[in-house]
N, C-alpha and C positions, 0 to 999 in steps of 0.2 A: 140723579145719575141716569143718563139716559144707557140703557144698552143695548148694542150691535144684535140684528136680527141671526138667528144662525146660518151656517153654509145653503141648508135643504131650503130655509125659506126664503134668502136671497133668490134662489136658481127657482121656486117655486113662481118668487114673482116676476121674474125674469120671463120665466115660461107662457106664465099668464097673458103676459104683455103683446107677445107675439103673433102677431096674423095666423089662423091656422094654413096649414099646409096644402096647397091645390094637388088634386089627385093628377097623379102622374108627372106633375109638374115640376116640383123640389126635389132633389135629392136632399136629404136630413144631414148628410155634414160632408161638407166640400172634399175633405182627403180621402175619404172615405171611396168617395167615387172616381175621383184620379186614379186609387189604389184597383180596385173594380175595375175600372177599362185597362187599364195599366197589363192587369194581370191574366183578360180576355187576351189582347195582343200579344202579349208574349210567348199566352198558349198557342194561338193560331201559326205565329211567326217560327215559334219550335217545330209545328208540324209542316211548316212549309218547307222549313230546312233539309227534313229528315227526310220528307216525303222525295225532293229535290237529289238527294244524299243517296237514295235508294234506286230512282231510275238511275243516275250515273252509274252507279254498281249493278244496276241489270236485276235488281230482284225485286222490280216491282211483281 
């Protein structure tokens, strides 16, 4: 009866398999990093707004 490796050691050899990672190079998981710039722009974009929002009202 042959049996199924478990989750940790499928992902173990999954992992093993893998080219290691060049420094600076990869980001380690795709959404990750959409989410990351995602959420830089949105900061900068809200301060642009407000920034924008404030001269019009004169209190810069």
């Amino acid at each position: 009866m042959s049996q199924r490796k478990t989750l940790e050691e499928r992902i173990a050899d999954r992992q093993a398999a893998r080219p290691p990672l060049k420094e600076g190079k990869d980001f380690e998981h795709g959404p990750a990093k959409f989410v990351f710039f995602f959420l830089i722009a949105f900061v900068v974009g809200l301060h642009l707004v407000g920034l924008v929002i404030l001269m019009l009202l004169g209190l810069h």
